[in-house]
C-alpha positions in Angstrom: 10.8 50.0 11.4 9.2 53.2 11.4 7.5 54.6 8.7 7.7 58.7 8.8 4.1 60.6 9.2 2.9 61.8 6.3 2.7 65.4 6.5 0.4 67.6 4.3 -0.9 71.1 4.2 -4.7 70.0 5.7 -3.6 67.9 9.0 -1.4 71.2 9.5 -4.1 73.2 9.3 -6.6 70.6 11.1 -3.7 70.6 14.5 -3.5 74.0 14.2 -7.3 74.8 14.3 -7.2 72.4 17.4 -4.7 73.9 19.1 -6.2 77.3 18.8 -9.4 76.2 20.4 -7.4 74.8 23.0 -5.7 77.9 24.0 -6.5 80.8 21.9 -4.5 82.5 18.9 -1.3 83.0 21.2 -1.5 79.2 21.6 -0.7 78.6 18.0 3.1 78.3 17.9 5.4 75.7 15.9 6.7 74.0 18.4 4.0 72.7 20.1 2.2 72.3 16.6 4.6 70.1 15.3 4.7 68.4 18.7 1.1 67.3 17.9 1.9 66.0 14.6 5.1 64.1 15.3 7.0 65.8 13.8 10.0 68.8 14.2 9.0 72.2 13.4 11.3 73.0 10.5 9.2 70.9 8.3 6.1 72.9 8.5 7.7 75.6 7.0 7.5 73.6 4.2 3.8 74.0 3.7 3.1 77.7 5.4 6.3 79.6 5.2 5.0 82.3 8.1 2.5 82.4 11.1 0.3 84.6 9.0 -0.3 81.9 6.0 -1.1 79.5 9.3 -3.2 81.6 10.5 -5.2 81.9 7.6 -5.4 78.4 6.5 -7.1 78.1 10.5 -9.3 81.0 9.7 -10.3 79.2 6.5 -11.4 75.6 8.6 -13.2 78.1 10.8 -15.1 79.9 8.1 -15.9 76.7 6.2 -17.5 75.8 9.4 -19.7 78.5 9.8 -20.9 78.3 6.7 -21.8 75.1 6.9 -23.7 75.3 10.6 -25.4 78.4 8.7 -26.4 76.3 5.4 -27.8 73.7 7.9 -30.1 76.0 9.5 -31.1 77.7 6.3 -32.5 74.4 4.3 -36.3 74.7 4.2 -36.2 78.1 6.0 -37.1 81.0 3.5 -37.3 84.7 3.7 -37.1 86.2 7.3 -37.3 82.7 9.2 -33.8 82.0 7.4 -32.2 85.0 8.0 -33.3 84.6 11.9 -31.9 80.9 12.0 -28.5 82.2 9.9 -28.3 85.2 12.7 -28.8 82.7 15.1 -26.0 80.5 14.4 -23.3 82.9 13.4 -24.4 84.1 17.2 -23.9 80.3 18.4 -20.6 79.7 16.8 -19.0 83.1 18.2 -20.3 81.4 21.8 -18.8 78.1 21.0 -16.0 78.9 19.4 -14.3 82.2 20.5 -11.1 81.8 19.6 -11.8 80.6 16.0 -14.4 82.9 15.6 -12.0 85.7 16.4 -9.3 84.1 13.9 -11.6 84.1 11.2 -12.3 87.9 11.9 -8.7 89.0 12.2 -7.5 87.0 9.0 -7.8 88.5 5.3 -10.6 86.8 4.0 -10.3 83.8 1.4 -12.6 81.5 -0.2 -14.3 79.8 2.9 -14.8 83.5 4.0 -16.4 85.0 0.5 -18.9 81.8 0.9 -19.7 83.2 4.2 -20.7 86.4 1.9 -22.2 84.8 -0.6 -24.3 82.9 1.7 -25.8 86.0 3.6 -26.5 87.9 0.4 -29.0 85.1 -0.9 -30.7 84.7 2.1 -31.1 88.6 2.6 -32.5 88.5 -1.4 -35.7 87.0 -0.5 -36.2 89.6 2.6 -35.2 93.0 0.7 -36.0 91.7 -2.8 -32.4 92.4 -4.2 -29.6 90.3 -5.7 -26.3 90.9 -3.9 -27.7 93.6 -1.1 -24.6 94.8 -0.4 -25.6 97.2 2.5 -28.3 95.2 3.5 -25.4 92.2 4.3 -23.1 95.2 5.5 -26.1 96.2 8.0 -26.8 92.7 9.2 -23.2 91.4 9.5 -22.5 94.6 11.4 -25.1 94.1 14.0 -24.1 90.5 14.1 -20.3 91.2 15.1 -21.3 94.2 17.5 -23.6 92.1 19.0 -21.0 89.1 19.6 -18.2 91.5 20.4 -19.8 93.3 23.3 -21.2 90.0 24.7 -17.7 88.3 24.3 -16.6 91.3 26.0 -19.6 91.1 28.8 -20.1 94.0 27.6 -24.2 93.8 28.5 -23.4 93.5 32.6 -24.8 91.1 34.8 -28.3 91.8 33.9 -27.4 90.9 30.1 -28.8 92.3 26.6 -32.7 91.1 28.3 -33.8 90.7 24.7 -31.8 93.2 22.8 -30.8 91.0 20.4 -34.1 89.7 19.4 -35.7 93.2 19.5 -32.6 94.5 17.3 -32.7 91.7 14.8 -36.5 92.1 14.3 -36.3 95.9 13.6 -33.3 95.5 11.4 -35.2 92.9 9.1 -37.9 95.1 9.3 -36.6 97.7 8.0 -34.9 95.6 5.4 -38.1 94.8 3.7 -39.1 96.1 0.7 
């Protein structure tokens, strides 16, 4: 005889996340979801009652993600040479992972996101010699995403950026420093 799957909010969220690096946020659809887990799509509903509350537990894997690649490249880094390697891999995940790096953007942030926060304003308080730099963070994170956007976007041509991002990093955490 068989025994039914058990069924719980994280493998949800796990099948989802796969599915939309598979295909994309317009590949994230019941059906196919509950497909993947063996099981109808009814009972999902059960655990996220709408696409958005799906969509933000998969923008929460992605997040916790990033933060963790980030926190990996931080340890024994300090003041500028951790901020560079943090840059860096928010840079590599939005290569690696489009389509979750895109959910994560388009989803209202939650806990795994504030981390994400958290995590850039105490490596920017060594650099600019505040606690909780708000525009400092606002200043990097914004030349983070522009610079991820247009590239996504290929944006920079065939040539490419030919160093922009490095030159634009280095003046901005330059001018950062108190």
């Amino acid at each position: 005889m068989a025994y039914p799957l058990r069924l719980d909010a994280a493998a949800i969220a796990a099948a989802a996340r796969e599915l939309v690096r598979a295909g994309g946020r317009q590949a994230l659809s019941l059906r196919p979801l509950a497909a993947s887990l063996g099981v109808r799509a009814p009972s999902l509903y059960r655990y996220y009652p709408d696409r958005e509350s799906l969509e933000g537990a998969v923008a929460e894997l992605a997040a916790a993600e990033l933060a963790d690649r980030m926190e990996g490249k931080r340890k024994g880094r300090r003041g500028g040479a951790a901020l560079k390697a943090i840059a860096g891999e928010y840079l590599a995940y939005s290569r690696e992972e489009p389509a979750l790096f895109a959910m994560l953007l388009a989803a209202q942030p939650g806990p795994e996101s504030k981390r994400l926060w958290n995590l850039l304003l105490a490596a920017l308080e060594p650099v600019t010699g505040r606690a909780d730099d708000t525009a400092a963070a606002v200043a990097l994170w914004s030349f983070l995403h522009g610079f991820a956007t247009l590239e996504a976007a290929g944006q920079f041509g065939a040539s490419g950026p030919r160093g922009g991002y490095e030159r634009g990093l280095s003046a901005l955490l330059a001018g950062l420093r108190l």
